[in-house]
C-alpha positions as CSV (number, residue, x, y, z in Angstrom):
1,X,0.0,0.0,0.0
2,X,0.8,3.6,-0.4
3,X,-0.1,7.1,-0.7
4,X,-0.4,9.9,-2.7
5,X,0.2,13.7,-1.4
6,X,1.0,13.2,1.8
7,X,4.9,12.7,2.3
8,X,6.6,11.3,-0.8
9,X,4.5,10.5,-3.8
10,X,5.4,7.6,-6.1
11,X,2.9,7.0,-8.9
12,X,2.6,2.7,-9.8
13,X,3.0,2.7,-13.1
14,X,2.7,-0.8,-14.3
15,X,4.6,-2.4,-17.6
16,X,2.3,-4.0,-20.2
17,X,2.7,-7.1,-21.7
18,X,-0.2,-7.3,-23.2
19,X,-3.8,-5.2,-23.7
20,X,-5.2,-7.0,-20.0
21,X,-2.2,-8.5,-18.1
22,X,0.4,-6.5,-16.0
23,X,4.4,-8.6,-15.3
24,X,5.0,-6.1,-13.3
25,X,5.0,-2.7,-11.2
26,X,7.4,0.1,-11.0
27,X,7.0,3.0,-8.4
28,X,8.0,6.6,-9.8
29,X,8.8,9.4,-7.1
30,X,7.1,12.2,-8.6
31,X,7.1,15.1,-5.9
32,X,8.8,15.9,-2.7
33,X,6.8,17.2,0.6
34,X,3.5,18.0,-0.7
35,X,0.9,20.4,0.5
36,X,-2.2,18.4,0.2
37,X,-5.3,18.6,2.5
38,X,-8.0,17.6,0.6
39,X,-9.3,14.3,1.0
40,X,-8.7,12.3,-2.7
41,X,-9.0,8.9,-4.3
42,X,-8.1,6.9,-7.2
43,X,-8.5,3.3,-8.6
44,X,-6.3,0.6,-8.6
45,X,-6.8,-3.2,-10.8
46,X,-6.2,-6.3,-8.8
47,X,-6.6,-9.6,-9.8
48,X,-10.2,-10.2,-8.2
49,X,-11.3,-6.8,-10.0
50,X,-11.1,-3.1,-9.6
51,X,-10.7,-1.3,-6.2
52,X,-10.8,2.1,-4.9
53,X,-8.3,3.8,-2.6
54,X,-9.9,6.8,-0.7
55,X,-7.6,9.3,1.6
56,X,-9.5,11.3,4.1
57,X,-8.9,15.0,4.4
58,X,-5.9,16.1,7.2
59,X,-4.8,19.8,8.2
60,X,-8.9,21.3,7.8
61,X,-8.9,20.5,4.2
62,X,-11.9,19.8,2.8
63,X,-14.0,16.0,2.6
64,X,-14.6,13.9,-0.1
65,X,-18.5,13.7,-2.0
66,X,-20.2,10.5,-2.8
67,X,-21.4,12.8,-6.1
68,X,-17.5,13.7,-6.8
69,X,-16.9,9.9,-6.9
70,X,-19.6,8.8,-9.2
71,X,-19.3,11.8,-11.5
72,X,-15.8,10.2,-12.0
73,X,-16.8,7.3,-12.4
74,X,-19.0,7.5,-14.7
75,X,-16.6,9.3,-16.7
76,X,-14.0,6.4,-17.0
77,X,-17.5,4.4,-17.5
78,X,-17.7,2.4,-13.9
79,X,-21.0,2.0,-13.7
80,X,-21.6,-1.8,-12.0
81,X,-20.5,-1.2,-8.2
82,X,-22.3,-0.6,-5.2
83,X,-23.3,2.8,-4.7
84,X,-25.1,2.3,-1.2
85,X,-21.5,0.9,0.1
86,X,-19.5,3.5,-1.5
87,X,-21.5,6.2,0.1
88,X,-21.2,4.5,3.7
89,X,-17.3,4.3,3.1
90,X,-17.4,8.0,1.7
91,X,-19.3,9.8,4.9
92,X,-17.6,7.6,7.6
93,X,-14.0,7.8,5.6
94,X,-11.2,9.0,8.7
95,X,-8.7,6.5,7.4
96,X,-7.0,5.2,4.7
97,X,-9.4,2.8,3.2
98,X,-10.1,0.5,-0.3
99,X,-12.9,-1.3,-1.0
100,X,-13.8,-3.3,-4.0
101,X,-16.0,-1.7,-7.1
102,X,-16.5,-4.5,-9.5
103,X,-14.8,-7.9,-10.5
104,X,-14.0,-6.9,-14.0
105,X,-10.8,-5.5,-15.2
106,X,-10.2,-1.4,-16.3
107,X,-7.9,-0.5,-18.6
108,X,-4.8,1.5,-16.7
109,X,-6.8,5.2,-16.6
110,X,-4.5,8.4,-16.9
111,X,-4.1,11.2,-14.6
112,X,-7.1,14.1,-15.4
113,X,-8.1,17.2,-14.8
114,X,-11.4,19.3,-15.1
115,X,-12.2,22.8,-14.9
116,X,-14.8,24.9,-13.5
117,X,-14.8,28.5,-15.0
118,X,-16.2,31.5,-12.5
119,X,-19.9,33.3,-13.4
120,X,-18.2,36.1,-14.8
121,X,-15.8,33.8,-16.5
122,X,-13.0,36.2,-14.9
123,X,-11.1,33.7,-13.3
124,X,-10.5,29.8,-14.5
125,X,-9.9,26.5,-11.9
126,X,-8.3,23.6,-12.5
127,X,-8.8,20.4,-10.4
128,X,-7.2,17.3,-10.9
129,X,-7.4,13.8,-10.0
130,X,-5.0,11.2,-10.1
131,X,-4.1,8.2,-12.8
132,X,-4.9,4.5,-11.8
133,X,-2.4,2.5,-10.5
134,X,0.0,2.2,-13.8
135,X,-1.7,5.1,-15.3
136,X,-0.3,7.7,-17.1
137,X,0.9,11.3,-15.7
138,X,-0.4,14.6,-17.5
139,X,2.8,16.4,-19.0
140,X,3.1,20.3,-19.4
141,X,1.6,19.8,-23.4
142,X,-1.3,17.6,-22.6
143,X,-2.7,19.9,-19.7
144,X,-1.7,23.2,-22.3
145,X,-4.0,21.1,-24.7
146,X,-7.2,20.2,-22.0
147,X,-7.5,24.1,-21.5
148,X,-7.4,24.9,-25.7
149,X,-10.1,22.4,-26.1
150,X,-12.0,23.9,-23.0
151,X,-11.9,27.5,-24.8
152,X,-9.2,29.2,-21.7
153,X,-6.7,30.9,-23.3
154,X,-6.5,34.0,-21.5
155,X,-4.2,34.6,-18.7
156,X,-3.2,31.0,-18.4
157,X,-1.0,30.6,-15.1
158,X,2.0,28.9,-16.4
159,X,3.9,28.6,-12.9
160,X,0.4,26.9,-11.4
161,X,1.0,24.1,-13.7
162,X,4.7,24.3,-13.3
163,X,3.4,24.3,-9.7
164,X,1.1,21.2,-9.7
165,X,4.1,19.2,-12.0
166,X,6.6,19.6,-9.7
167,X,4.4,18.8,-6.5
168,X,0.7,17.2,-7.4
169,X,-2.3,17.9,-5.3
170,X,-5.5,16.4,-6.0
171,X,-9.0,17.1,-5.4
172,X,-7.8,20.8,-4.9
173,X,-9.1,23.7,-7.1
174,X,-5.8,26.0,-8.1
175,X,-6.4,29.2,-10.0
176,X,-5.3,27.4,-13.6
177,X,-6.1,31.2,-15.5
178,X,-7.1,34.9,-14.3
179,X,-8.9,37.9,-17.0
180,X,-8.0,41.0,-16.7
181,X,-10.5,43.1,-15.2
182,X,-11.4,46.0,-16.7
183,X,-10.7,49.7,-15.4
184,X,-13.9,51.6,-14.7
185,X,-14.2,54.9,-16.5
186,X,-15.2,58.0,-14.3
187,X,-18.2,60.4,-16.2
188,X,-17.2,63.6,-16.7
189,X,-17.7,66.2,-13.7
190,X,-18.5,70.1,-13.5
191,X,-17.2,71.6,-10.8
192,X,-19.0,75.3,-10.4
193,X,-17.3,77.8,-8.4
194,X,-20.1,79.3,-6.8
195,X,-23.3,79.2,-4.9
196,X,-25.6,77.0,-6.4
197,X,-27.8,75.6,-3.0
198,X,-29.5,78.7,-2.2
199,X,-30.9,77.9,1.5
200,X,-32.5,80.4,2.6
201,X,-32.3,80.5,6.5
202,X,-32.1,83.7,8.1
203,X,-29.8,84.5,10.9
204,X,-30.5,83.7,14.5
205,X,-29.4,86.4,16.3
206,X,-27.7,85.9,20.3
207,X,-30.9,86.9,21.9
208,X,-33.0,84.2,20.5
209,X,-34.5,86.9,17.6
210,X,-34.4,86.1,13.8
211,X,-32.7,88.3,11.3
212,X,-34.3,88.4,7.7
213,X,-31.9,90.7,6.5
214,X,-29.6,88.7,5.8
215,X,-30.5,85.7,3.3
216,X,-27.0,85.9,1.1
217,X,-29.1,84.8,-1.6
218,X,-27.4,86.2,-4.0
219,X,-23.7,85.0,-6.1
220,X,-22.0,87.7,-6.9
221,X,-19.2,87.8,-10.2
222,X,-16.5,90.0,-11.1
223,X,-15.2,89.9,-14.7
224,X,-13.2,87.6,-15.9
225,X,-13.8,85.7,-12.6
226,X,-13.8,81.9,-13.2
227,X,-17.1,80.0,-12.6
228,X,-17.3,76.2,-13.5
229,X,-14.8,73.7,-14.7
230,X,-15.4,70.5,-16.3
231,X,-13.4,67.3,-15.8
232,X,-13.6,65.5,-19.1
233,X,-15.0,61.9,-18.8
234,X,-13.0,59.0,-18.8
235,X,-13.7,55.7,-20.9
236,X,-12.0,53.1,-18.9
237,X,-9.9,50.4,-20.1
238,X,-11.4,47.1,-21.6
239,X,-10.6,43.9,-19.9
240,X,-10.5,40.1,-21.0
241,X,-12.4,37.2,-20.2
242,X,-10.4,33.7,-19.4
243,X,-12.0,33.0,-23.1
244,X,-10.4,35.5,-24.6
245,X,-13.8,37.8,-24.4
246,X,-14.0,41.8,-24.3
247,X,-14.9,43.0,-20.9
248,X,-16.2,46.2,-21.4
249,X,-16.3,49.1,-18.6
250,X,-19.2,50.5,-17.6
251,X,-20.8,53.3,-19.4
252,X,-19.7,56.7,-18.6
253,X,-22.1,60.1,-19.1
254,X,-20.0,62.8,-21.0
255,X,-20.7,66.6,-20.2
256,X,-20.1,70.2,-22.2
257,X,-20.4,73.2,-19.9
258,X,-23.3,74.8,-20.8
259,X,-24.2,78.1,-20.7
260,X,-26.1,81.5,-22.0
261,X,-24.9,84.8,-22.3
262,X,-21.8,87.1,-20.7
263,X,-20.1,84.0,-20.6
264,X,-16.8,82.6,-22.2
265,X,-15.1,79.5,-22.6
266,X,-11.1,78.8,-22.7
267,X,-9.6,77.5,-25.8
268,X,-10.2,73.7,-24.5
269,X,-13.6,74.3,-23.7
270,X,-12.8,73.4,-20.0
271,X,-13.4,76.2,-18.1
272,X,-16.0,78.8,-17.8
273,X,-15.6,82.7,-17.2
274,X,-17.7,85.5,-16.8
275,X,-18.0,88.5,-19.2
276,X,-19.1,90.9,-16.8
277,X,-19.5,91.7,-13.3
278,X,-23.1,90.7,-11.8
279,X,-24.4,87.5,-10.0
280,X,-24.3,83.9,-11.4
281,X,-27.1,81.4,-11.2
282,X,-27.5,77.9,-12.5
283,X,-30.8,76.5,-14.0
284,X,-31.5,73.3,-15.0
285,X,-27.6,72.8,-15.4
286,X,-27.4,75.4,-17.8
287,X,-25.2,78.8,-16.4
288,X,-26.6,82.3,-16.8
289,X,-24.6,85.7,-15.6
290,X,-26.4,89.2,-15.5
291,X,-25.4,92.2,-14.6
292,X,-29.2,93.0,-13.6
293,X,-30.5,91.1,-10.6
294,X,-34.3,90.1,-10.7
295,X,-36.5,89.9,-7.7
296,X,-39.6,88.0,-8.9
297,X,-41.6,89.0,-5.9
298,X,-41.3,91.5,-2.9
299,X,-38.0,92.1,-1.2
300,X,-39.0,90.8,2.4
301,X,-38.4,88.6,4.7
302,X,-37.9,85.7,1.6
303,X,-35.3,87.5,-0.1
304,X,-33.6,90.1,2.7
305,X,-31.8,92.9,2.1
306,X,-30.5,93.1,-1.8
307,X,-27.0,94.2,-2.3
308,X,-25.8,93.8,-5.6
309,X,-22.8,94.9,-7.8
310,X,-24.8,95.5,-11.3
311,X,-28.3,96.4,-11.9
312,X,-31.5,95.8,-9.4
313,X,-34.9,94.9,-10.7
314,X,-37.5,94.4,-8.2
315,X,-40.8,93.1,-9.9
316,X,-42.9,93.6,-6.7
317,X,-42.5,96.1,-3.6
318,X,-39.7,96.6,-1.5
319,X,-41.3,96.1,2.2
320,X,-40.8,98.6,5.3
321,X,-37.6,98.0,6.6
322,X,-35.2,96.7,4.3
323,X,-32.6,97.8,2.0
324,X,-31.5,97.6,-1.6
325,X,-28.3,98.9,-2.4
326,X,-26.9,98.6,-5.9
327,X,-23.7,99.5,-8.2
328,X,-25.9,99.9,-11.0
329,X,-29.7,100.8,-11.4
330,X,-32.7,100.6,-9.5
331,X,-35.8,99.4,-10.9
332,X,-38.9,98.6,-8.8
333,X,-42.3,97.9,-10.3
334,X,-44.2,98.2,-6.9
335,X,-43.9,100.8,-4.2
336,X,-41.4,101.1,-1.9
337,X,-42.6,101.9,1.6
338,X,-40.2,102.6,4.5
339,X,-37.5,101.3,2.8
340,X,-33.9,102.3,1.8
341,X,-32.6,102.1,-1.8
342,X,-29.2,103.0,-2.2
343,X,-27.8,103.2,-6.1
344,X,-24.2,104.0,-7.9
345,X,-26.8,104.8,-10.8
346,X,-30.4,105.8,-10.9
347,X,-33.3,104.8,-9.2
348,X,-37.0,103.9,-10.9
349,X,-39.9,103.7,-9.2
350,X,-42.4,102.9,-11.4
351,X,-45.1,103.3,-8.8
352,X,-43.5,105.7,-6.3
353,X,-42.5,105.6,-2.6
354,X,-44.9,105.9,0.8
355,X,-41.6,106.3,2.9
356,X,-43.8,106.6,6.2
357,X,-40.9,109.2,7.5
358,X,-38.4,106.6,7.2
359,X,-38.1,106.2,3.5
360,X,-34.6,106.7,1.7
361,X,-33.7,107.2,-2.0
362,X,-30.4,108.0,-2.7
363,X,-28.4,107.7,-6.2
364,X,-25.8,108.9,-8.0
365,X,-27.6,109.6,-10.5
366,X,-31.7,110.4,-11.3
367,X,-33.9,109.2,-9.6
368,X,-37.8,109.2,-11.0
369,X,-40.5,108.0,-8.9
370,X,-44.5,107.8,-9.6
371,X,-45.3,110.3,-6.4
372,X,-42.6,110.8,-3.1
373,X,-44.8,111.2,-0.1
374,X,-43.1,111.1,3.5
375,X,-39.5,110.1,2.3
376,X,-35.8,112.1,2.0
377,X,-34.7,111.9,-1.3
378,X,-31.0,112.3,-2.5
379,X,-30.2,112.5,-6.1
380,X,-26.6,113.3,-7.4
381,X,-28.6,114.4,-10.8
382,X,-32.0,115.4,-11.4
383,X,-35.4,114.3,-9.8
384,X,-38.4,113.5,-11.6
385,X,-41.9,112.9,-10.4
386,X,-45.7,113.5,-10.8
387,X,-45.9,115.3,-6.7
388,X,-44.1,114.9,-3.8
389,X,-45.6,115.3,-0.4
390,X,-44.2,116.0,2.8
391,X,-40.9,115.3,1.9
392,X,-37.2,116.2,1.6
393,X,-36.2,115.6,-1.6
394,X,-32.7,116.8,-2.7
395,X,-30.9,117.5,-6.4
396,X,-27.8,118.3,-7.7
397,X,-29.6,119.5,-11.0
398,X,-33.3,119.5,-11.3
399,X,-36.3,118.9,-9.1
400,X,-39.0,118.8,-12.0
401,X,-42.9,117.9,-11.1
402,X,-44.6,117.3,-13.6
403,X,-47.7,115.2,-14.6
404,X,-51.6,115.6,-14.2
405,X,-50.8,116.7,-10.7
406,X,-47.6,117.8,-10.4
407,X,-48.1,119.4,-7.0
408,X,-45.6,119.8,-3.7
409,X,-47.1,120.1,-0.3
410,X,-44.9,120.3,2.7
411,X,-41.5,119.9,3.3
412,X,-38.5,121.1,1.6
413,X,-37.3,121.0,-2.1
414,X,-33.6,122.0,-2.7
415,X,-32.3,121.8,-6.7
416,X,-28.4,123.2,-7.4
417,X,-30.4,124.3,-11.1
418,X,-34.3,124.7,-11.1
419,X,-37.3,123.5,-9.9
420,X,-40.2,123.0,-11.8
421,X,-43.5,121.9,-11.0
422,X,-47.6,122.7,-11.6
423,X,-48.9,123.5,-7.6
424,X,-46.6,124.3,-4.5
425,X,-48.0,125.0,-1.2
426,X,-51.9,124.0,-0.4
427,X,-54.8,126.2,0.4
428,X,-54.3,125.0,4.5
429,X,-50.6,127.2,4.4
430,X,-48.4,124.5,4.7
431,X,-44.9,125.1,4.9
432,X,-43.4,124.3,1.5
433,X,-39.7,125.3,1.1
434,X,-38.2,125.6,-2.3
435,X,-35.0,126.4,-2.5
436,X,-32.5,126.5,-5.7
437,X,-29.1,128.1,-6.8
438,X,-26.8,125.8,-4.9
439,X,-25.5,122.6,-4.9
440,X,-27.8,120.3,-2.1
441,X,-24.2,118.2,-1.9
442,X,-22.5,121.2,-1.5
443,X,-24.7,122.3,1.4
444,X,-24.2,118.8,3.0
445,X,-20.6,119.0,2.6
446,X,-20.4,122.3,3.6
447,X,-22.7,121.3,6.6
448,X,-20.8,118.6,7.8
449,X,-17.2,120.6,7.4
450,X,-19.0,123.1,10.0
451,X,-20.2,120.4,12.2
452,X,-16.5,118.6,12.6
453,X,-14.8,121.7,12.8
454,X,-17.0,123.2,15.6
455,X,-16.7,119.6,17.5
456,X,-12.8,119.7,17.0
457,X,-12.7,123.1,18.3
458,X,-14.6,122.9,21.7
459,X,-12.1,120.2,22.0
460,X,-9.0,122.0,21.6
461,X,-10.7,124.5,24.3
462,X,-11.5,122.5,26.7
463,X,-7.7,120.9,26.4
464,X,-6.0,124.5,25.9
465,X,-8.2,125.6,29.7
466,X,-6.2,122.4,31.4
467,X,-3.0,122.5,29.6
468,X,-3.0,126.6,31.0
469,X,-3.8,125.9,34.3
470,X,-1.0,123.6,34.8
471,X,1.1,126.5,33.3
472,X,-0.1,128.7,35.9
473,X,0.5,126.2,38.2
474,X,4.5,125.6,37.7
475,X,5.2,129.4,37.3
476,X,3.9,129.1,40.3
477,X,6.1,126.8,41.5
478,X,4.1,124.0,42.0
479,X,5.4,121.2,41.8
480,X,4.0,118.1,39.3
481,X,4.2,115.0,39.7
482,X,5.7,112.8,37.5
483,X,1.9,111.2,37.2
484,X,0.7,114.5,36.0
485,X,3.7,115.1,33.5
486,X,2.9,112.2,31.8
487,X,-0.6,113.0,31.9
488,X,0.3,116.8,30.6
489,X,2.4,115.2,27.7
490,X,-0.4,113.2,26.3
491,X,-2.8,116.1,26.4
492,X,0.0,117.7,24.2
493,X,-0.4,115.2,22.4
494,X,-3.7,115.0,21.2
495,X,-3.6,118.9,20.9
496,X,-1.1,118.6,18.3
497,X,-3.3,116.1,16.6
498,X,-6.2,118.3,16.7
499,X,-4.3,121.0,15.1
500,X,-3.1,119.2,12.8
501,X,-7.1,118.2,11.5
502,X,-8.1,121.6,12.0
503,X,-5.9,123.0,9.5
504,X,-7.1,120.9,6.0
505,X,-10.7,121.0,7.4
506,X,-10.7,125.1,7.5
507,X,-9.3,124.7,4.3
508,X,-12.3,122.4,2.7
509,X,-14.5,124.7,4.6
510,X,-13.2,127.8,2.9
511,X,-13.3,126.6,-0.5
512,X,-17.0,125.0,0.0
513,X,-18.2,128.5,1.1
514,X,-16.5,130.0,-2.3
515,X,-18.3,127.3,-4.7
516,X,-21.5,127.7,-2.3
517,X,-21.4,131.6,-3.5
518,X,-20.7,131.5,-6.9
519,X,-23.4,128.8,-7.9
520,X,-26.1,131.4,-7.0
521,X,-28.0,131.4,-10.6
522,X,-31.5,129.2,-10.4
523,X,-35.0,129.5,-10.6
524,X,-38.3,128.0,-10.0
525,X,-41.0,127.5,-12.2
526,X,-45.0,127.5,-11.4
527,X,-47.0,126.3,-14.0
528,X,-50.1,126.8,-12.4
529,X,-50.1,128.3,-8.8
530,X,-48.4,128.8,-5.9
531,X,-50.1,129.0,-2.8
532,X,-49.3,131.6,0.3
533,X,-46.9,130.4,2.9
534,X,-44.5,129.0,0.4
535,X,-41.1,130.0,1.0
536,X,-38.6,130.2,-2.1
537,X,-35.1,130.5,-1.4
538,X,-32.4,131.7,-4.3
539,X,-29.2,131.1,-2.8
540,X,-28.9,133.1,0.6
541,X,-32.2,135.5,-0.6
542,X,-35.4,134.8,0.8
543,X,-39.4,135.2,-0.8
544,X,-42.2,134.3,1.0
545,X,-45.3,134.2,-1.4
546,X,-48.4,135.9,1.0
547,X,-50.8,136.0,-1.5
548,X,-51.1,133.5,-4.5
549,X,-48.9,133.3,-7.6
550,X,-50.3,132.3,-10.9
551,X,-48.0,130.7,-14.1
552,X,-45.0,132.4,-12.4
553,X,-41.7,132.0,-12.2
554,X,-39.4,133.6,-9.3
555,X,-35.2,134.5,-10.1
556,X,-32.4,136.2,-8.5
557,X,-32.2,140.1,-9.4
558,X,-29.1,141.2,-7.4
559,X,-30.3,141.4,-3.5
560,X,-34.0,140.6,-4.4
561,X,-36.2,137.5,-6.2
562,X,-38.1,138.7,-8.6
563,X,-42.0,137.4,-9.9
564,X,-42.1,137.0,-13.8
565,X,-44.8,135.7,-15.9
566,X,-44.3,132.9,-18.2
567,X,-43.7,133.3,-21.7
C-alpha cells in the first residue's frame, strides 16, 4: 500500500505485456513534501477486479462527495458497483481505506483534470485527480492542450501548472487562469465655483431673535472671474475574459459646460468665465450671468436685504424695513414703503415711494418715482416725479414735477439748477420750502465741514483751559508729579493732533463756502399756482409768497427774487 500527497508520492505505473495482463509494477517518485489537504482517491486493478483507494482530508482540508466519486466514475464508464456501500465508506472515511468496485478488469486510466470556469468567467480552476495504479501522468503539453479544447486561453497561469508538476495535489481547485478586469471609466464632472444651493435660512441672532436681512441669496461675479470647470469623462480600459472575451467598462455620461450669455469659454472648452460683473445662477444645469439682478416678488423677509454689484430689478414692492443697495440701477415695479434704496446709478420707481418718515432714496444719478410722499430723497442728478408730499427731496440739478398733478405740499425742495412743478403749497398754508441756486451736496458737505470743525474746536478748548492751568500752576512753582507730566504730555499730544485736522478742514470749509457763493444762478418754475406760505429760497435770498402766484416764475435780481410771468 501507499499514498499519494501526503509525504513522498510515487505514482505505480505498471509495464504492459499485453492489452489486460500486467508482469510487473514500478513505483516513480514524482514530488517531494506536498501540501495536500483535501481528501482524494483513485483506482487501482487487482486480480479479483477493480478497487478504490480513498484518503481522508488532514490539516482542515476539505471531505470527499459520494457525487464527486460517481461523477468520476461515470466518466472512465464504472457504472456496475455498489453505490449504497461507497457512500457508507465515503461519509464515515477518517482513514486510509479501499474497498472493491467490481470484479472486472479497467484498462490503466491516466491522470485528469477538469475545470470549472467563474460566473463572470474572470477567473479559471483547474482540479485534478490522479491516474490509476499504472496510469499515465499529464505532461506540461497535454494539460496546455485540456484548457485549448475547454476555450481558456487567456491569462493562463503557467507557474500553477509548473506548480502542480513539480508537486501534485489532488482534489484541490488552483487558479489554472485569471482575465484582466477591466478599469472603470469616471463620467465627466462640473465643478461650479459658486453658490448653487440657495438655502434660505435667516440669521439667529444671540438673543434668540431672527434676522431676515440677511439671506445671502445672492452669487455675486466679477469679470473675468472663473465659474465652473469641467473634468472630461474617462472611458476606462477594456478587460479580458479567461476565453479570450471583451470586458467592457461600464458606461460613462460625458458633459459640455453649458451656458447663456456674458459668458466665455477657454480654448479647450474646460473652463467657464464670466463676461461681466453681476451675480451667477444655474438652471436646470445650464449657467446664466447678469449684470441686472431680478426679484420675482417683494424684497421681504424671503429675499432680505439686496446688495448687488450690477443692476436691481424688483418686480414687486420693497417692504418697510429693508434695503436695496446697488452698483448699478434701480428698478422697482411696486412701491417702496419705508425702505432704503441706495444706487451707484439711478433709481426707478415705477409706482412711487410711501416712505412713512423713514423712507430713503439715494443715487448717483436720477432718480424718477410715480409720487414721493413722507420720504428724503438724494439724487446726485435730477429728480423726476408727478408730486411729492411732505418730503425732503434733494438734487444736484433739477427737481421737476410734472404730470396731471404735479403738485408739492410740505417739506422742503432744494435743486443746485431749477425746480419746476404745476402746484406748491396747499390752500391750508403748509410750509413748502423751495430752494434753488446751490448745490444740495455742496450744502451737505459744507454742513458737515462746520459740524466737525465746531466739535474739533470745543475740543482743543476745553484741552488748551487744562494744559494753562497747569502753566499757571508751575510758574507758580508748584510742583507736578511725575503722574501728571505724563498726563500733561499726552494732552500735548492730542492737541497737536487736533491741530493738525483743523488746519485741512478750514481749508475744505473755505473753498465750499467760495463754490457755495458763486453757484447762485437758479430758478423756480410755477405752472399753475403757488399757494401763500410758500417760502422760495435763491441762494442766501429769501421770498415768502403771502398771497397767490399764478403761471410764475421767481429769479435772483441782485439782492432781491423777482416774480415774472411765463412766456
Amino acid at each position: 500500500m501507499f499514498s499519494y500527497c501526503e509525504s513522498t508520492v510515487w505514482v505505480a505505473i505498471r509495464s504492459m505485456v499485453g492489452h489486460r495482463s500486467f508482469k510487473r509494477i514500478n513505483y516513480v517518485k514524482v514530488g517531494k513534501k506536498m501540501k495536500q489537504k483535501n481528501a482524494y482517491f483513485y483506482l487501482n486493478t487487482k486480480e479479483d477486479g477493480v478497487y478504490i483507494h480513498l484518503i481522508p482530508e488532514t490539516e482542515g482540508g476539505l471531505s470527499i462527495t459520494t457525487d464527486e466519486i460517481t461523477s468520476y466514475l461515470s466518466k472512465v464508464k464504472i457504472n456496475d458497483y455498489d453505490i449504497k456501500t461507497l457512500h457508507t465508506t465515503v461519509i464515515s472515511l477518517v482513514e486510509e481505506t479501499e474497498i472493491k468496485l467490481s470484479n472486472g478488469n479497467m484498462l490503466p486510466i491516466m491522470e485528469s483534470v477538469t475545470f470549472r470556469i467563474s460566473e463572470d468567467r474572470k477567473t479559471a480552476y483547474a482540479k485534478w485527480f490522479p491516474p490509476s495504479v499504472g496510469g499515465k501522468l499529464l505532461d506540461e503539453e497535454d494539460i496546455k492542450s485540456s484548457l485549448t479544447r475547454e476555450n481558456i486561453k487567456y491569462g493562463v497561469q503557467n507557474t500553477a501548472i509548473t506548480d502542480f508538476m513539480r508537486e501534485r495535489c489532488y482534489n484541490t481547485e488552483i487558479v489554472i487562469a485569471k482575465g484582466l478586469d477591466p478599469v472603470e471609466g469616471k463620467s465627466a464632472e462640473i465643478k461650479y465655483y459658486f453658490q448653487t444651493d440657495k438655502t434660505l435660512k435667516p440669521k439667529h441672532n444671540e438673543d434668540g431673535s431672527v434676522d431676515f436681512h440677511q439671506l445671502d441669496m445672492i452669487s455675486h461675479v466679477n469679470k473675468d472671474q472663473l465659474l465652473a470647470e469641467l473634468i472630461p469623462a474617462n472611458a476606462g480600459v477594456p478587460g479580458i475574459d479567461v476565453n479570450g472575451n471583451i470586458i467592457r467598462p461600464q458606461k460613462v455620461v460625458n458633459n459640455i459646460l453649458r451656458h447663456g450669455n456674458n459668458i466665455y469659454l477657454s480654448e479647450d472648452g474646460l473652463k467657464m468665465y464670466t463676461k461681466v460683473s453681476g451675480h451667477v445662477e444655474l438652471t436646470d444645469g445650464k449657467v446664466f450671468v447678469s449684470d441686472t439682478y431680478e426679484v420675482l416678488a417683494d424684497v421681504d423677509t424671503s429675499t432680505g436685504d439686496i446688495t448687488y454689484d450690477g443692476n436691481v430689478h424688483v418686480k414687486g414692492n420693497v417692504r418697510t424695513g429693508f434695503t436695496v443697495r446697488a452698483k448699478g440701477d434701480i428698478i422697482v415695479d411696486g412701491v417702496v414703503e419705508g425702505a432704503e434704496l441706495h444706487s451707484d446709478g439711478q433709481i426707478i420707481l415705477k409706482r412711487g415711494i410711501q416712505g412713512m418718515n423713514r423712507g430713503l432714496l439715494q443715487a448717483k444719478g436720477n432718480i424718477f418715482s410715480k409720487f414721493i410722499e413722507s420720504s428724503t430723497v438724494k439724487s446726485g442728478g435730477y429728480v423726476d416725479t408727478e408730486a411729492i408730499l411732505h418730503s425732503k427731496v434733494y438734487a444736484k440739478t433739477d427737481v421737476i414735477v410734472s404730470g396731471k398733478k404735479g403738485f408739492v405740499t410740505g417739506g422742503e425742495i432744494k435743486a443746485g439748477s431749477m425746480i419746476r412743478l404745476k402746484t406748491a403749497g396747499s390752500t391750508m398754508g403748509t410750509t413748502t420750502v423751495l430752494e434753488v441756486g446751490v448745490d444740495p451736496t455742496l450744502v451737505d458737505a459744507y454742513h458737515d465741514c462746520e459740524v466737525e470743525i465746531v466739535q474739533l474746536q470745543e475740543a482743543k478748548d476745553k484741552l488748551v483751559q487744562v494744559l494753562t492751568l497747569f502753566k499757571k500752576k508751575v510758574v507758580m512753582g508748584e510742583k507736578i508729579s511725575a503722574d501728571k507730566l505724563q498726563y500733561l504730555q499726552k494732552l500735548s499730544q492730542q492737541n497737536t493732533e487736533i491741530e493738525k485736522k483743523l488746519e485741512p478742514l478750514m481749508e475744505k470749509y473755505m473753498i465750499l463756502q467760495e463754490q457755495m457763493e458763486e453757484n447762485i444762478n437758479g430758478k423756480v418754475i410755477v405752472e399753475n399756482m403757488a399757494y401763500s406760505g410758500v417760502r422760495i429760497s435763491i441762494g442766501s435770498v429769501i421770498y415768502i409768497i403771502k398771497n397767490t402766484e399764478h403761471h410764475c416764475q421767481f429769479i435772483k435780481d441782485k439782492a432781491d427774487i423777482r416774480v415774472l410771468g411765463l412766456n
